[in-house]
C-alpha positions as CSV (number, residue, x, y, z in Angstrom):
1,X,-10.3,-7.6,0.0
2,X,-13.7,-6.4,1.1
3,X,-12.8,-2.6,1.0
4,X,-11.1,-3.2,-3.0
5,X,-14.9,-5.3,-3.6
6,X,-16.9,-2.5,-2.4
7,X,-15.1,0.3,-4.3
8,X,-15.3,-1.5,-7.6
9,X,-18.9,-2.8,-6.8
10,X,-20.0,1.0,-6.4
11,X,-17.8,1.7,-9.6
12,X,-19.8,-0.7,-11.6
13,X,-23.5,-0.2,-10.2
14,X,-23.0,3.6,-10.7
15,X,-21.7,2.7,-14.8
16,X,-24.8,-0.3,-14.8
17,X,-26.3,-0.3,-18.5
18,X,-23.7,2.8,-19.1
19,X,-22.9,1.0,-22.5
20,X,-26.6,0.7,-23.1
21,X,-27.5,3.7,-21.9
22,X,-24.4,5.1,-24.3
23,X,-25.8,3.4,-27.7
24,X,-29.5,4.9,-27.0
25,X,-28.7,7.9,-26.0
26,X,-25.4,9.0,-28.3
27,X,-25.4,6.4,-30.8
28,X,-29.1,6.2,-31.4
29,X,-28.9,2.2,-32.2
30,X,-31.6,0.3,-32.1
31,X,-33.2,-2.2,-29.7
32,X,-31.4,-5.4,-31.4
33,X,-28.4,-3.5,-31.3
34,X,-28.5,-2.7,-28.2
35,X,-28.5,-6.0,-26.8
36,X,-26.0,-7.0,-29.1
37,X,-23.9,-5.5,-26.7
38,X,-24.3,-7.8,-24.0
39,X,-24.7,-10.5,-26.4
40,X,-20.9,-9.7,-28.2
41,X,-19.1,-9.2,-24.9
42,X,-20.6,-12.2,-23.4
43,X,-20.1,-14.9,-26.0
44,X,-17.0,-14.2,-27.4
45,X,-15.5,-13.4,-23.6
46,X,-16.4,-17.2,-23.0
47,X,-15.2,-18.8,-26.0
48,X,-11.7,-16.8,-25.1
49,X,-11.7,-18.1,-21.2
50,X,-12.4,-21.5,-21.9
51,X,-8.7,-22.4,-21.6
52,X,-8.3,-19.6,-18.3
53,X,-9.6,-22.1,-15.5
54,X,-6.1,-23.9,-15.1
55,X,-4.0,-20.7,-16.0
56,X,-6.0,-19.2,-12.9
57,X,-5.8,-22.1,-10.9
58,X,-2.5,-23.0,-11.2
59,X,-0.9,-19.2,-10.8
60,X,-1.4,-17.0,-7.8
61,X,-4.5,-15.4,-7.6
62,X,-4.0,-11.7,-6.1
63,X,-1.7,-10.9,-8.9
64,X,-4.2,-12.2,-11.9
65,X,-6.8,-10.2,-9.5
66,X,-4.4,-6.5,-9.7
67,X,-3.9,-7.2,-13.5
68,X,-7.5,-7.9,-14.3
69,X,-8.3,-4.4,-12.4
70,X,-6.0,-2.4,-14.5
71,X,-6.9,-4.4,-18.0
72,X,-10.3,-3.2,-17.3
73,X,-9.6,0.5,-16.1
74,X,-7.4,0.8,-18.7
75,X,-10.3,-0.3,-21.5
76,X,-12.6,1.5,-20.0
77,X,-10.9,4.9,-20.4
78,X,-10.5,4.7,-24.2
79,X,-14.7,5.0,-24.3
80,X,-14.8,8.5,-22.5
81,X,-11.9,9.2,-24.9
82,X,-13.2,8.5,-28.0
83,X,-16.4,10.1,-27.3
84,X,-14.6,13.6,-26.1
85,X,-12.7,13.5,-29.2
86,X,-15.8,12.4,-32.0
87,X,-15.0,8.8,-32.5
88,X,-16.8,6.8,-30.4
89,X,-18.3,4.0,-32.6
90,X,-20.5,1.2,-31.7
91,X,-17.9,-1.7,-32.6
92,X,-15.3,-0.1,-30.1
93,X,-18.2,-0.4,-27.3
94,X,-18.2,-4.1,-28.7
95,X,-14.8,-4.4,-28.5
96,X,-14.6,-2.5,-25.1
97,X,-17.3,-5.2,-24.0
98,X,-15.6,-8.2,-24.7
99,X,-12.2,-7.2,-23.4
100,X,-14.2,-6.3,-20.0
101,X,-16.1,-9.7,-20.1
102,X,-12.8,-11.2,-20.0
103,X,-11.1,-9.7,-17.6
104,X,-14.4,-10.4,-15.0
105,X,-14.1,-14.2,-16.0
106,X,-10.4,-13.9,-14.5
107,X,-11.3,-12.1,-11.5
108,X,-14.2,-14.3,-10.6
109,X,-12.1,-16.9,-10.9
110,X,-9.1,-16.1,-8.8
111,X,-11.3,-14.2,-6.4
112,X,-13.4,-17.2,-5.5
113,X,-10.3,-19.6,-5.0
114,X,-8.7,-16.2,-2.8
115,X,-11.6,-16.2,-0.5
116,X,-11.2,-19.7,1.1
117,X,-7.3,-19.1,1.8
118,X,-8.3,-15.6,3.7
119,X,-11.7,-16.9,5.5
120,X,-12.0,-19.7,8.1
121,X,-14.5,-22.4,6.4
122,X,-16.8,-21.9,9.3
123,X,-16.9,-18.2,8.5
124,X,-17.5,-18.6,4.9
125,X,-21.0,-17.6,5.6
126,X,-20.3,-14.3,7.4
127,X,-18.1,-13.2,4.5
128,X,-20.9,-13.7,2.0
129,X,-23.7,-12.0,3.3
130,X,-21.2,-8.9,4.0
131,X,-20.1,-9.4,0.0
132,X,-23.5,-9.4,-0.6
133,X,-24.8,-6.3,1.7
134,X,-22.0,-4.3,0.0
135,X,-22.9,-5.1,-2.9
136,X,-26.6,-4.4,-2.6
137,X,-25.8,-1.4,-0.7
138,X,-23.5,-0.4,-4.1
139,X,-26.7,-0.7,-6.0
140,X,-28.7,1.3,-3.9
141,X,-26.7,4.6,-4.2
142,X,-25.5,3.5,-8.1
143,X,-28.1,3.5,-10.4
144,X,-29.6,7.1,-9.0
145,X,-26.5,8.8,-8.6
146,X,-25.4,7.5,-11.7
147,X,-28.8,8.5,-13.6
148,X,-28.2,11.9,-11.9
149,X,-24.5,12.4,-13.0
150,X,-25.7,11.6,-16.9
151,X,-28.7,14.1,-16.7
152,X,-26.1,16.2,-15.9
153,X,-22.8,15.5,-17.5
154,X,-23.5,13.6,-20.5
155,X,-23.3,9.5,-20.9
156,X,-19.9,8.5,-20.2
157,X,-19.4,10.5,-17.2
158,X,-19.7,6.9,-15.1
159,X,-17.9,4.7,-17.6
160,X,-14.6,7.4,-16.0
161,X,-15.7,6.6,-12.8
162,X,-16.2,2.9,-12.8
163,X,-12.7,3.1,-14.7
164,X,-11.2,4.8,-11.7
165,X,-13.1,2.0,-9.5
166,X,-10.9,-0.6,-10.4
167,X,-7.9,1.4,-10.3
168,X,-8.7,1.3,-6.3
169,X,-9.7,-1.7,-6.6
170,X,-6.0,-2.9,-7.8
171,X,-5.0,-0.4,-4.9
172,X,-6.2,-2.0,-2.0
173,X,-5.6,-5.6,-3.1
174,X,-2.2,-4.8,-3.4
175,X,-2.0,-3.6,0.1
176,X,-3.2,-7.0,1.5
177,X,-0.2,-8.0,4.0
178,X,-1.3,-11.9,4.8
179,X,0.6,-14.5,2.9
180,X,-0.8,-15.8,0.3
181,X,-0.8,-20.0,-0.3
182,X,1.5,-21.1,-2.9
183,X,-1.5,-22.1,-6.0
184,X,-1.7,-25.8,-6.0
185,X,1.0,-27.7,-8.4
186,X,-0.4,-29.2,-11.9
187,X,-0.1,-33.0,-11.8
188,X,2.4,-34.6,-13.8
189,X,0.7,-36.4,-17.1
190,X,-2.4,-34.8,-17.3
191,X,-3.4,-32.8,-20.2
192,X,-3.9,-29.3,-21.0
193,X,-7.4,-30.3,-22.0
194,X,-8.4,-32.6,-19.2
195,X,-7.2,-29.2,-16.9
196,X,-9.3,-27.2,-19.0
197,X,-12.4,-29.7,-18.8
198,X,-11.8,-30.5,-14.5
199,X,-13.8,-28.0,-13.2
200,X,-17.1,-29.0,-15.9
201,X,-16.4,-32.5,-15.0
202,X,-16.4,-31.8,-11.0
203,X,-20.1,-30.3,-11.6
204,X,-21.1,-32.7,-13.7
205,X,-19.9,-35.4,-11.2
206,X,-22.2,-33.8,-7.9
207,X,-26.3,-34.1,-8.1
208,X,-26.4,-30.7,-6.0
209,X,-23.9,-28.5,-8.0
210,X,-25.6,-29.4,-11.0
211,X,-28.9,-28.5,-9.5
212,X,-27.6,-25.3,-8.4
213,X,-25.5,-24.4,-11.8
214,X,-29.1,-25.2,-13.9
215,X,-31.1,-23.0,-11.2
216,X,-28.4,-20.2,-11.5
217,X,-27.1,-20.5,-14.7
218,X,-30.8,-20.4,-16.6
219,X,-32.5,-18.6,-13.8
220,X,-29.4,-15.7,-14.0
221,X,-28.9,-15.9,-17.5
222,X,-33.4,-14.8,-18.1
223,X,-33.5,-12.2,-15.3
224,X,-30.1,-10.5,-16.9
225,X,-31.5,-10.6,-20.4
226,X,-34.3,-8.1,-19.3
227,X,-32.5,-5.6,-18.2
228,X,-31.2,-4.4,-21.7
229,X,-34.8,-4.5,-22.3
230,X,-36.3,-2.4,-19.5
231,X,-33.2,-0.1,-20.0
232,X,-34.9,0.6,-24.0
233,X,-38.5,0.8,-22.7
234,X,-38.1,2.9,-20.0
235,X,-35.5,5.3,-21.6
236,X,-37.2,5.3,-25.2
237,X,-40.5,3.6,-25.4
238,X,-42.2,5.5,-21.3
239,X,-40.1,8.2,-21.8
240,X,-38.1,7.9,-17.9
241,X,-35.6,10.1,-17.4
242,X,-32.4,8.9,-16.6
243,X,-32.2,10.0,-13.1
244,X,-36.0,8.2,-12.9
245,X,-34.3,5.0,-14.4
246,X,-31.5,5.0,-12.3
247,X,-34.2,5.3,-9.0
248,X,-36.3,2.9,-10.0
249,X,-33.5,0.1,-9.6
250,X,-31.6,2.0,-6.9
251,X,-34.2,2.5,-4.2
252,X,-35.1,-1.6,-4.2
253,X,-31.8,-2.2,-3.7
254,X,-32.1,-1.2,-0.2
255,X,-33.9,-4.4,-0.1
256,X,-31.0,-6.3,-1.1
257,X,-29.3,-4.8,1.8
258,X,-31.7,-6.1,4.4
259,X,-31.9,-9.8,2.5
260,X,-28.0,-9.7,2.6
261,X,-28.0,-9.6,6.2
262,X,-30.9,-12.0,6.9
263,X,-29.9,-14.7,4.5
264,X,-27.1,-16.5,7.0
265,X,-29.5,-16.0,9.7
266,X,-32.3,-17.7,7.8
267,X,-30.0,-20.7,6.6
268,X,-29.1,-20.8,10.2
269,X,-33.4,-21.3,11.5
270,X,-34.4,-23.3,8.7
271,X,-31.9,-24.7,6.8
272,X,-30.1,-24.2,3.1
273,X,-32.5,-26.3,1.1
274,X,-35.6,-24.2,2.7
275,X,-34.0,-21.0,2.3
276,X,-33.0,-22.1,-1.7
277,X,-36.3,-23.0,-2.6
278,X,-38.5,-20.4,-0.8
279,X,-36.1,-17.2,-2.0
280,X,-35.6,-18.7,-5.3
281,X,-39.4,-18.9,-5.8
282,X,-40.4,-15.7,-4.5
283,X,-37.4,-13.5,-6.1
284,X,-39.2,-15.0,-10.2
285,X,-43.2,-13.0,-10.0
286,X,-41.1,-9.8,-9.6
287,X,-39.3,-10.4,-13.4
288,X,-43.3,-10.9,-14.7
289,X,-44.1,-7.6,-12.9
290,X,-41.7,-5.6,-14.9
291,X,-44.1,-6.5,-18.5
292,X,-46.3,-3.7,-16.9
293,X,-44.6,-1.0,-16.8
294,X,-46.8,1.7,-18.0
295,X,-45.3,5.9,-18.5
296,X,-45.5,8.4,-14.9
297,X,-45.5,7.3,-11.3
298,X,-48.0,4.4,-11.9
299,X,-45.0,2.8,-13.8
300,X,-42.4,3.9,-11.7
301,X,-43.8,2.9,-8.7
302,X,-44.5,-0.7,-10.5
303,X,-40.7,-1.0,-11.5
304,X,-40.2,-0.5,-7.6
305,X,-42.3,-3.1,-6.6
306,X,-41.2,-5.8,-8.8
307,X,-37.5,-4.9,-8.5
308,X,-38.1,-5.4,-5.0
309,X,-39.3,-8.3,-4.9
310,X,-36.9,-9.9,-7.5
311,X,-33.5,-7.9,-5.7
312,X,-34.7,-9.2,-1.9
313,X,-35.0,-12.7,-2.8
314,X,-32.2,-13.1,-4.8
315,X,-30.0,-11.3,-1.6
316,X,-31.4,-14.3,0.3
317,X,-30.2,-16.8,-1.9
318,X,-27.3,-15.9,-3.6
319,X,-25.0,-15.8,0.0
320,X,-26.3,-19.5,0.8
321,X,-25.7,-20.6,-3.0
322,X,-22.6,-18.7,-3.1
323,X,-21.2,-20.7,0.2
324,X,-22.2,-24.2,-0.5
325,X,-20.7,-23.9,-4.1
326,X,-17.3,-22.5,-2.6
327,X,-17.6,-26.0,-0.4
328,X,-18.6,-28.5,-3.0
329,X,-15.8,-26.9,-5.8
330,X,-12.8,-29.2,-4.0
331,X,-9.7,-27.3,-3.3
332,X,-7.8,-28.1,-6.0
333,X,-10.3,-27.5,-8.6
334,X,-12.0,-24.2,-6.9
335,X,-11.0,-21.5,-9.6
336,X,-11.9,-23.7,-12.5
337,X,-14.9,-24.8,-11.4
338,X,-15.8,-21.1,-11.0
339,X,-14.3,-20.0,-14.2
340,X,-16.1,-23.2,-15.7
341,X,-19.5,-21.5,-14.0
342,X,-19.0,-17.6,-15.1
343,X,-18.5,-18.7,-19.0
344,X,-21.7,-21.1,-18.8
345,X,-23.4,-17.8,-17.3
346,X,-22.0,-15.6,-20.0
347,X,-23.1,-17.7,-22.6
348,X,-26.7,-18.6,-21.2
349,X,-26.9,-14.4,-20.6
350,X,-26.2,-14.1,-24.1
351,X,-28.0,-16.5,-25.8
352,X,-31.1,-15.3,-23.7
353,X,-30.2,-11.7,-24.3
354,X,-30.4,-12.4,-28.3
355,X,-33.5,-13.9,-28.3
356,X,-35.1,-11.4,-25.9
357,X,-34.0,-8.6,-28.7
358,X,-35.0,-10.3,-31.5
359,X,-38.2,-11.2,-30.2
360,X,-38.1,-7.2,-29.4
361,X,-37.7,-6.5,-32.6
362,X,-39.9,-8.9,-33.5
363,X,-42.7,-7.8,-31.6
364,X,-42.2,-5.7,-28.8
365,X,-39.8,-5.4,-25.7
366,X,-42.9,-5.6,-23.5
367,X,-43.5,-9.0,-25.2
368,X,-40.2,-10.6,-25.0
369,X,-40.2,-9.7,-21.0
370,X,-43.6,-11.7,-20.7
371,X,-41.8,-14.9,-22.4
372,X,-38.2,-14.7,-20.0
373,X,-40.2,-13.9,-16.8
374,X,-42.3,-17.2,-17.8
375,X,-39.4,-19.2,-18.7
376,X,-38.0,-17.8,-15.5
377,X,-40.9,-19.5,-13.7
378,X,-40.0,-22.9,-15.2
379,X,-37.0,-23.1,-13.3
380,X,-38.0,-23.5,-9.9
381,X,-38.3,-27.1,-11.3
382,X,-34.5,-27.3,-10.8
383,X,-34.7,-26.0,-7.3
384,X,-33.4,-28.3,-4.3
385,X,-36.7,-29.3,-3.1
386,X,-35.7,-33.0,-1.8
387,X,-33.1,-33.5,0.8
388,X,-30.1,-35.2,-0.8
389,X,-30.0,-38.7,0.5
390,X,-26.3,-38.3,1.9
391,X,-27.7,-34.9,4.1
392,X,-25.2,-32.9,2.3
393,X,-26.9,-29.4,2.7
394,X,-27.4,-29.7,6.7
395,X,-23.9,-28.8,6.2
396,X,-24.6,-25.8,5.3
397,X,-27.2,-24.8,8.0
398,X,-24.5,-26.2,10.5
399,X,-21.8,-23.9,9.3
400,X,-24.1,-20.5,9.2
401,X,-25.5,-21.8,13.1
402,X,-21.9,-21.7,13.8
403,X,-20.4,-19.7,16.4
404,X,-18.9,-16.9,15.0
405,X,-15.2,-17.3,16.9
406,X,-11.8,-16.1,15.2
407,X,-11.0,-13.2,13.4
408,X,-13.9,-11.4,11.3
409,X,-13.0,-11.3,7.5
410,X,-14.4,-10.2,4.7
411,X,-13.8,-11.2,0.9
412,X,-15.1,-11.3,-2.5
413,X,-17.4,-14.1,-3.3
414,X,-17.3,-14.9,-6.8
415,X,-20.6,-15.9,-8.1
């Protein structure tokens, strides 16, 4: 599981803003359109997965996994084949986009449920921060390499190679020899649509998951809604290169690495609510820093700092988040409150990535980063900063303080 995550992880942070990157640089679109994009693939993949939380739930998860691979390798290599042959428009990359949004909604899904049948629960720490180094580690090398290939082989050189990602990624989950748990049975006389609403109604129901789904959800959904911005400044408006571009998010990412590894240890010293609050406050100035950008090393060395910054603390919090929602979720109701989580994320990443390109368009990209990393500010309000009155979240602290006995595993955490 961990080798088939880190081979697609690497696929996609070597492809990140390839679409983007694509309708600047071949399709000459502008800044609206361009996050459009993210906007298209987003909504319309959530309003087509809002009945997939019991379908996942209810139907074993390392086969939805292998077919949700292939959908998206398969998608993916009609882009570098319609460009090759002259036809590459901007409503197939809309099309391509929401076919791929899908297809993630499923995996997350059944990859989150997958994890707690492979890992011991008091290793479900461990295999977090290793999902979470890997996947930091994946954007390290990425972006640059990726930037690199471009400069040299044109824009869709890493939308073939994140294709062929998934591809092994479908690869080595097949080769996974331990049983997998029969998916739990649907319960006579319920209805499709109470299925479809369980996991929004098991949020709803527990004062700390929705605390963490309206720090995630909003927090996520502004932070993701720059980065179609940035990609159009930096590219078009400072003039980067796309090998500088690439750098300037893959050399922080090193960071994430590092805040990967100390996050359990952290949790462990000080305890989960700590942790939560102090990363999730320090990770937001970093989004503000990215409004002043200016052209040349100045600017590049800025990017750098601020991605730093916003990359180390959100290593540090997402494997502490990532754990405690994988406990809360019930086991019955794991993939659909997951599922229920990546479509409010989709849509809160597209709503937000609307707004930031119309305001673009508006006025300028530069503007509409100052308002999200603001509004980005304002969330900390949702952060845990009381205890919760039953001492839920010691849990949390206890499990990471843990000794770390039976066999080491790693998995695929799905956030």
């Amino acid at each position: 599981m961990w080798r088939a995550y880190s081979v697609s992880a690497l696929g996609t942070w070597l492809a990140l803003d390839a679409f983007p990157m694509i309708a600047v640089l071949a399709l000459h679109v502008s800044a609206a359109e361009v996050a459009l994009i993210a906007v298209a693939g987003g909504a319309a993949a959530a309003l087509l997965a809002l009945p997939l939380g019991p379908w996942v739930e209810f139907r074993p998860k390392r086969r939805l996994m292998i077919r949700a691979d292939l959908v998206r390798c398969g998608v993916l290599a009609t882009v570098p084949a319609a460009y090759l042959a002259g036809s590459l428009t901007y409503v197939q990359l809309l099309v391509v986009a929401v076919v791929v949004a899908v297809s993630d909604i499923v995996f997350t899904g059944a990859s989150g449920a997958h994890l707690k049948a492979l890992v011991p629960p008091e290793r479900l720490g461990d295999a977090n921060g290793s999902f979470e180094s890997a996947s930091w580690m994946a954007t390290a090398i990425g972006p640059p390499s990726g930037g690199a290939l471009i400069g040299l082989f044109g824009p869709v050189v890493t939308v073939v190679l994140n294709a062929l990602s998934f591809l092994g990624s479908a690869l080595a989950i097949r080769r996974i020899e331990a049983p997998e748990p029969a998916p739990p049975a649907r319960r006579a006389g319920t209805s499709r649509r109470a299925e479809i609403a369980e996991g929004w109604r098991v949020i709803a129901a527990s004062g700390e998951l929705r605390r963490l789904f309206a720090v995630t959800v909003l927090g996520n959904s502004l932070i993701m809604a720059v980065a179609p911005l940035m990609t159009y400044r930096m590219l078009h408006d400072l003039g980067f290169s796309t090998l500088e571009y690439g750098l300037s998010i893959g050399v922080p990412c090193l960071g994430g690495f590092v805040g990967g590894r100390l996050s359990r240890p952290l949790v462990a010293r000080f305890g989960l609510r700590r942790v939560l609050v102090a990363a999730g406050i320090g990770r937001l100035p970093g989004l503000l820093g990215l409004a002043f950008v200016g052209p040349g090393l100045p600017g590049l060395l800025t990017v750098m700092v601020s991605q730093l910054d916003l990359i180390v603390g959100s290593a540090i919090f997402s494997p502490a988040f990532a754990t405690r929602r994988l406990q809360l979720a019930g086991e019955r109701t794991t993939a659909r409150v997951i599922t229920a989580w990546k479509i409010a994320s989709q849509v809160g990443i597209a709503s937000c990535t609307l707004l930031g390109g119309m305001l673009a368009s508006g006025a300028t990209a530069r503007t509409a980063i100052v308002v999200a990393g603001a509004a980005a500010l304002g969330t900390a309000a949702f952060l845990p900063w009381r205890a919760p009155e039953t001492g839920a979240s010691e849990t949390v602290a206890e499990t990471a303080a843990a000794p770390a006995t039976g066999k080491a595993s790693g998995g695929v955490a799905a956030r």
